[in-house]
N, C-alpha and C positions, 0 to 999 in steps of 0.2 A: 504494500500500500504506500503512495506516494504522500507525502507532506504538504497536505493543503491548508494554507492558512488563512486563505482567500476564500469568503461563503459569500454567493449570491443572492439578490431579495428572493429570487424563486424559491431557493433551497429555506432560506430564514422562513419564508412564510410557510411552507410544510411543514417544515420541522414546530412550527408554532403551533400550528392549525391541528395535525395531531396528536398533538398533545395534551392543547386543549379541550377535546376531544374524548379523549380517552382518562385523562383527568376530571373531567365533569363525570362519567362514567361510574369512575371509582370512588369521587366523592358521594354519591350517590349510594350505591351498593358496597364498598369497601374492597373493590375487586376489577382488574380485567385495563385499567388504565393503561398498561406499554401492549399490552394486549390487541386493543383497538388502535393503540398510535403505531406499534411494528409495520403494519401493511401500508400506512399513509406516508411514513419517513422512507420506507424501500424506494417510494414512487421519485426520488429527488438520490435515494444515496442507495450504497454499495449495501446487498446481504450485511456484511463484513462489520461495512462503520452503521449502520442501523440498529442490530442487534447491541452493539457496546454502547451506542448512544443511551438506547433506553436501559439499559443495567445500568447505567451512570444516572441517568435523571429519575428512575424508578425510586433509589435509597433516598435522597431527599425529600421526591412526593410523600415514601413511606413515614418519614419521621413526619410530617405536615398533617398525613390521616389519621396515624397513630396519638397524636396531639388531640386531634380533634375528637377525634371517636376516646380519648382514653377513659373519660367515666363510665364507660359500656366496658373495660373490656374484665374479663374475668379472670383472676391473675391463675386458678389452678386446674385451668385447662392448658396456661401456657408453657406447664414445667412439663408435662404430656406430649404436646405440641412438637415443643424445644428437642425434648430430650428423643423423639420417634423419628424426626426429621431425619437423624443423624446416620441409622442404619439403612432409612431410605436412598443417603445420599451416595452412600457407599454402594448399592446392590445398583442403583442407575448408571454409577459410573462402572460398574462391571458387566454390566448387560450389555453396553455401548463396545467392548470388548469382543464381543462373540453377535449379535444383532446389525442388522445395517440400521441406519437410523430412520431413513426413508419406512422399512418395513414397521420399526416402532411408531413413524409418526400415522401413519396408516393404521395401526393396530387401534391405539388408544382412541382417535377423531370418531371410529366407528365404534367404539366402544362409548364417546360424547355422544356421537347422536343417537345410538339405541336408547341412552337414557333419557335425552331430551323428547325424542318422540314417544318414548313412556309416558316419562310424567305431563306431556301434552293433551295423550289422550285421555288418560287415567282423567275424570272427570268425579268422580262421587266418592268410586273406593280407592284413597291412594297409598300405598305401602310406607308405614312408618319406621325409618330404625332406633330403635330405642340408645338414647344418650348417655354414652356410660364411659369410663377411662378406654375400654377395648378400642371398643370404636372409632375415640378419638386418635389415640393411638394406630390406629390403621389409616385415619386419614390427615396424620401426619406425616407417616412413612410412606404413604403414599405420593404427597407433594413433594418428599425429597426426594422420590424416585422419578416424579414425572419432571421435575425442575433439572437434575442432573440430566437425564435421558433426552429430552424432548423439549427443556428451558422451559418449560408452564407448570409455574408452581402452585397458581390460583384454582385449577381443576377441578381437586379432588378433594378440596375446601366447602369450594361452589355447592359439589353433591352433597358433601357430609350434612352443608346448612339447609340443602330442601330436603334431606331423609331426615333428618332430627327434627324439621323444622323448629329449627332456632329464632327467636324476639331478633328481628331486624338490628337492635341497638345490640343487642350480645353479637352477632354474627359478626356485625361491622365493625366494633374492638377489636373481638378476638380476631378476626383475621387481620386487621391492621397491622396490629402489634405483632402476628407472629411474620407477616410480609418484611417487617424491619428488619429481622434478624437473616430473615432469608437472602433477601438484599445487600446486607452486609456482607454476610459472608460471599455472595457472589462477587462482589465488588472489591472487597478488599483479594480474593483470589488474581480475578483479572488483574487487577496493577503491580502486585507484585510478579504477575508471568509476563510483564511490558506491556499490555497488549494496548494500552491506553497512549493518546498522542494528543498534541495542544489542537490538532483541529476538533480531535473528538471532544474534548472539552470545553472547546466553545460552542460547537452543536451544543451539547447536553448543558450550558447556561442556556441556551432559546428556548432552550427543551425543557427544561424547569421550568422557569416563566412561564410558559403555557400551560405546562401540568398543575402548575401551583394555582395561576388564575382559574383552571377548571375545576381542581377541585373543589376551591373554596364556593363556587357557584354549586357546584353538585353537592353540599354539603349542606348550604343552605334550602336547598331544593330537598334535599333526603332528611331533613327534621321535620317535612310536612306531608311522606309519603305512608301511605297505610301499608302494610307486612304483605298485602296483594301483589301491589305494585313494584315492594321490592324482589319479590319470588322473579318474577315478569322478566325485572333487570340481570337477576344472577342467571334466568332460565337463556337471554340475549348472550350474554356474556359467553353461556358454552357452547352457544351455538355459533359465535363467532370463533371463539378455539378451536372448536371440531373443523369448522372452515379450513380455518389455517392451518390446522395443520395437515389436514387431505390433501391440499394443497402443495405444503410443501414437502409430504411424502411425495403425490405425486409426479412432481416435476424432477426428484431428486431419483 
């Protein structure tokens, strides 16, 4: 990758535009923000600096929702959380070992939209999982396995929150908060493997800005939404992952 230090207004305004985007999103539901900006930033940048952009402007937005949401969030789901995350991250980065990633991102999109068009049709009787440490625990290890493997660590959050059906204000702490730590650790990996450069840096300033102005708009917007509407948003959210990532099994 060559050394760009030079951004043009095209490029500024996409990088803004989904940002903001995908940050209203997350301020809203607590979920999915680089999620919906990864496909509008590709339209202007490389795979390459796209992806690092939004790991870099993700850990910022994350401490700004986590702030925001922190009276929701429920501190002893997150020693659960924290501590399941950690064998997930391990067994994702070994599966990437023996898996092509193409066949993983294929596997699990169809694995998103089985569930999505489940719980679409499912109208009267819908399957509840009951909220318990296991549980959560399975859908910890589970986001360190789909973050490692396939970079989407909101997934299997997403589902845990419409099977338990969790209070809108629980969901969107707890997941806030444990999206930080996710964040972090992603982040602080990248820069110390180099992968980080002052173009990408400057992207990921325009690219806060915009994350930050949308969340605080979708934040303000998600203190007047009823537990309906947020089902609605998270049920968007996977159906925009499953997108993407068929996608970019497919093309890969």
């Amino acid at each position: 990758m060559g050394v760009m230090l030079e951004i043009d207004w095209y490029t500024v305004l996409f990088v803004f535009a989904g940002c903001v985007i995908g940050g209203f999103v997350s301020g809203v539901s607590g979920l999915g923000a680089m999620m919906l900006a990864l496909p509008i930033l590709s339209i202007v940048l490389t795979a390459h600096d796209a992806i690092l952009t939004c790991c870099i402007v993700a850990f910022p937005c994350c401490i700004q929702l986590a702030w925001n949401y922190r009276k929701s969030v429920y501190w002893p789901d997150m020693k659960t959380l924290w501590l399941s995350c950690i064998p997930g991250c391990i067994a994702g980065t070994a599966i990437l070992k023996i898996a092509p990633v193409n066949l993983l991102q294929l596997g699990i999109s169809l694995l998103i939209a089985t569930f999505v068009l489940l719980e679409c049709l499912r109208t009267k009787t819908r399957f509840c999982l009951r909220d318990s440490v296991p549980a959560l625990a399975l859908a910890g290890a589970a986001s360190g396995f789909t973050g490692s493997a396939v970079s989407i660590v909101g997934v299997p959050m997403g589902i845990f929150v419409l099977l338990t059906r969790w209070d809108k204000d629980r969901a969107r702490g707890t997941m806030s908060m444990f999206f930080l730590l996710c964040t972090l650790i992603t982040v602080l990996t990248q820069w110390f493997s180099g992968l980080y450069s002052l173009y990408l840096v400057k992207l990921s300033l325009i690219g806060t800005l915009g994350c930050v102005l949308g969340q605080d708009i979708g934040y303000r917007v998600g203190k007047h939404i009823c537990q309906k509407t947020f089902v609605l948003f998270v049920l968007c959210f996977l159906t925009c992952a499953a997108i993407v990532l068929f996608s970019k099994g497919f093309s890969g």
